[in-house]
C-alpha positions in Angstrom: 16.1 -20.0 8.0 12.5 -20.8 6.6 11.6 -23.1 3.7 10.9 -21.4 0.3 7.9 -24.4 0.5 6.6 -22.3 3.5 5.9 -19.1 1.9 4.8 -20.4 -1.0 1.6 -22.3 0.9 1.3 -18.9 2.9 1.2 -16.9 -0.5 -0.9 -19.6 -2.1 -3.3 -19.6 0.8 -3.7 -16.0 1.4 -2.8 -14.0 -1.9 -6.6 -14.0 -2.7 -7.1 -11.7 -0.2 -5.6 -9.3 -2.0 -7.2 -9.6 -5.2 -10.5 -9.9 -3.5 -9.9 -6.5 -1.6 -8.9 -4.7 -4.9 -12.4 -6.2 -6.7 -14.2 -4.8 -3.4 -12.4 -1.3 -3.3 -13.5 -1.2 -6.9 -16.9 -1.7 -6.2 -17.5 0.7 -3.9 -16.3 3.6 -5.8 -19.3 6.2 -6.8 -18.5 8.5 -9.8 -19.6 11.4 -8.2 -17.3 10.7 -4.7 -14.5 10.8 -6.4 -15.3 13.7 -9.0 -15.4 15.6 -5.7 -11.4 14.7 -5.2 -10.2 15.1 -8.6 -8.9 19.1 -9.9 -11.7 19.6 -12.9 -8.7 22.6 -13.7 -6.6 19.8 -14.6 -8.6 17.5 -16.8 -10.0 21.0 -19.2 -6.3 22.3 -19.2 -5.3 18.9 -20.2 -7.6 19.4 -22.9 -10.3 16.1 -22.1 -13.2 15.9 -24.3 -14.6 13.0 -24.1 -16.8 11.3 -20.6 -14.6 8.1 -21.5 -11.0 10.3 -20.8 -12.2 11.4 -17.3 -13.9 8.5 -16.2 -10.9 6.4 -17.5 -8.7 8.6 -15.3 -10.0 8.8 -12.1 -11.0 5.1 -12.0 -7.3 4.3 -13.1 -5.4 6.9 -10.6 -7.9 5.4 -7.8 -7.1 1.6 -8.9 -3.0 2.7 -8.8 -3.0 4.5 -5.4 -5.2 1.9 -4.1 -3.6 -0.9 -5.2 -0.3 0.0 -3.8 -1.8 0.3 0.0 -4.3 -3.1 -0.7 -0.6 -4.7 -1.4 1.6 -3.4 1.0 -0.6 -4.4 3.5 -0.8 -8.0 2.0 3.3 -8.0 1.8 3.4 -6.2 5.6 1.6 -9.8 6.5 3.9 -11.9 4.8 6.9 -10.1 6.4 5.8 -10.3 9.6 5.0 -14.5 8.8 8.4 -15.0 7.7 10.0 -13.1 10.5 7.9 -14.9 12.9 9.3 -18.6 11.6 12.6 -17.7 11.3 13.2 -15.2 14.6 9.5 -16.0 16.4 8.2 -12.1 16.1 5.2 -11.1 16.3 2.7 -8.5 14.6 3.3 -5.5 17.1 0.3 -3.8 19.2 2.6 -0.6 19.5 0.6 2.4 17.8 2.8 3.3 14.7 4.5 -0.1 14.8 3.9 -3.6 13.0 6.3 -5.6 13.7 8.6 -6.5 17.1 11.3 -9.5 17.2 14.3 -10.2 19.4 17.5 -11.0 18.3 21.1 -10.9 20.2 20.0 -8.7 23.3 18.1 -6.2 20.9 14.2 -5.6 20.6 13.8 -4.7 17.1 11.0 -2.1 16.7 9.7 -2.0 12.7 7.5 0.2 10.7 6.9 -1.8 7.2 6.3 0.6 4.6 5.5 -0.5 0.7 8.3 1.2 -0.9 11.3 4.0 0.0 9.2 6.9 -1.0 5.8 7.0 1.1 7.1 9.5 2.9 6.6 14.0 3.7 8.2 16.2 6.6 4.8 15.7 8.6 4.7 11.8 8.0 8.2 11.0 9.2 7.9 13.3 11.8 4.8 11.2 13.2 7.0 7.7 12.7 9.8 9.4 14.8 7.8 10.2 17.4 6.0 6.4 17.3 9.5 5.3 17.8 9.8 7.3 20.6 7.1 6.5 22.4 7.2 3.0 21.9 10.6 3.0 23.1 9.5 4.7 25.7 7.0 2.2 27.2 9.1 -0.9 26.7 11.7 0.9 28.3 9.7 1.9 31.8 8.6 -2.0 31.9 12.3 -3.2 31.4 15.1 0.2 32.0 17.8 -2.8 30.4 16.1 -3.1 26.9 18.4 -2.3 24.0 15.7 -1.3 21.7 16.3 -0.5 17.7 14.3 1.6 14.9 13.6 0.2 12.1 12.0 1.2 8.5 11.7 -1.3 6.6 10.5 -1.2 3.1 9.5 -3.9 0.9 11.0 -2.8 -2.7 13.5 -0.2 -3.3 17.3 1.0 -2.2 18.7 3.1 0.3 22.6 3.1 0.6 22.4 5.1 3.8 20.5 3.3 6.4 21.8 4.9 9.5 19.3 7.5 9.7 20.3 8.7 13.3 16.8 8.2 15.1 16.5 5.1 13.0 17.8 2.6 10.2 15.8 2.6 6.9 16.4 -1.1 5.3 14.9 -1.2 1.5 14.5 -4.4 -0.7 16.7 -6.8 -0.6 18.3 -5.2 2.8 15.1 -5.3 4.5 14.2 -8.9 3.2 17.5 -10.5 4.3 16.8 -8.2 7.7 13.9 -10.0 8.9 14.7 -13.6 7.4 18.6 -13.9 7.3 18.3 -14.5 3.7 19.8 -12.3 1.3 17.8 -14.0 -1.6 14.9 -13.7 0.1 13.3 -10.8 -1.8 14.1 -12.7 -5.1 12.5 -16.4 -4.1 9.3 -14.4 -3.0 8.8 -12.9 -6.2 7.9 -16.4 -8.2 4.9 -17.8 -5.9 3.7 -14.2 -6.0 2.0 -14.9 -9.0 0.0 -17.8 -7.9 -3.2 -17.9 -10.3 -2.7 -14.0 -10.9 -4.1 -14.9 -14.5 -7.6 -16.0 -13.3 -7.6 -13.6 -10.5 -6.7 -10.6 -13.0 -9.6 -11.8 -15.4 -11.9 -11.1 -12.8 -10.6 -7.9 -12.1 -10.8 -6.4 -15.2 -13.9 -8.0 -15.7 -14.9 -5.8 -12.8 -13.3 -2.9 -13.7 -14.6 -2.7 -17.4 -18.2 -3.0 -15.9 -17.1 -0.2 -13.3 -16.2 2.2 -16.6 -19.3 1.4 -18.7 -21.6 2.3 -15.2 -19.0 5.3 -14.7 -19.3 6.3 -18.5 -23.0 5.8 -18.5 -23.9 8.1 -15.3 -21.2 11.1 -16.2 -23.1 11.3 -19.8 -26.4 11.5 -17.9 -24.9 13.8 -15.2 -22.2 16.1 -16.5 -23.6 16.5 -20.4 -25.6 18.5 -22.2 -27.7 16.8 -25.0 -25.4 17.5 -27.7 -22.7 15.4 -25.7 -20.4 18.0 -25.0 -19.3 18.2 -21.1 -20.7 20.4 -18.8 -17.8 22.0 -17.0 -19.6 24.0 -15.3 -22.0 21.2 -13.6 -18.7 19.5 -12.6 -17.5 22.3 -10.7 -20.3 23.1 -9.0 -19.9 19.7 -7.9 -16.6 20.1 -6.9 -15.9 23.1 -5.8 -19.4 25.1 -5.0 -19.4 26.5 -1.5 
């Protein structure tokens, strides 16, 4: 069993990374990168008028989606840290896999996901077959390992676990999983807010100069001198061949 006092030195010692890595993602956005990815279709049928809507929404879908991979890799750490106190795994070198632990006789294979719904038909296909392989190799070095799939994801439910190929653990399942605590995924939840004030404050500080700079160069670039957008500039852009 590990010590609340542990994680919360390892969150207080390493949570900056993450708030560092979203300041840096946000910094190396350009404006006209990621006009490139958005559907111009969308923002006219949606009715947008104004260089502040647009900008606005493509820096705040990019912050969202980013935000959530920038953190699950952060919590994907910590998992692996706990696990590796309480059962002595180990961050896996398996293609596909993160984590590896023993535990009565079994090795224990697991792809750490954010939450329950990160996955398509193509996507879990290509875990299936990491399992597979994986199991695989560690079988042809040792034809007695009992070796076990596991998705685990950090937040979430799933009342059927036994996925045939593979168990799917979510939230508090997965948390107990790799700890043998089942109130793990609650006492993690308080240190995770070490100094999140001050680091927010500089994110937003950040991310408001981001939107004037953003605001600034679509006026210049997309606009015609009365103001009014240029779709047509936008798509070209876009979608010119």
């Amino acid at each position: 069993m590990i010590e609340i006092g542990e994680v919360v030195s390892y969150v207080e010692e390493n949570i900056g990374t993450f708030h560092q890595k979203r300041i840096e993602s946000l910094n190396k956005l350009k404006l006209k990168n990621v006009l490139k990815r958005k559907n111009p279709y969308l923002f006219k049928a949606k009715n947008v008028l104004t260089s502040g809507e647009i900008v606005s929404g493509i820096v705040d879908a990019h912050v969202s989606s980013n935000e959530e991979t920038i953190f699950g890799d952060w919590l994907e750490g910590l998992a692996i840290f706990i696990n590796s106190k309480v059962y002595g795994g180990w961050k896996s070198g398996i293609e596909g896999i993160d984590l590896e632990f023993d535990l009565e006789g079994k090795r224990y294979l697991v792809a750490i996901k954010s939450g329950p719904k990160w996955s398509n038909s193509t996507s879990l296909k290509k875990l299936k077959d990491y399992y597979r392989q994986a199991s695989m190799a560690l079988r042809t070095s040792n034809s007695n390992i009992n070796v076990v799939s596991i998705n685990g994801c950090c937040y979430g439910k799933d009342n059927k676990p036994d996925k045939g190929e593979y168990y799917k653990f979510c939230g508090q399942r997965f948390w107990e999983f790799i700890s043998g605590n089942e109130n793990l995924y609650k006492e993690i939840i308080e240190p995770l807010g070490y100094k999140a004030k001050e680091r927010n404050d500089e994110f937003v500080e950040s991310y408001n100069i981001m939107i004037n700079k953003f605001t600034r160069e679509f006026s210049i670039e997309f606009c015609n001198d009365d103001g009014i957008i240029n779709w047509e500039k936008i798509l070209e852009l876009n979608s010119k061949k």
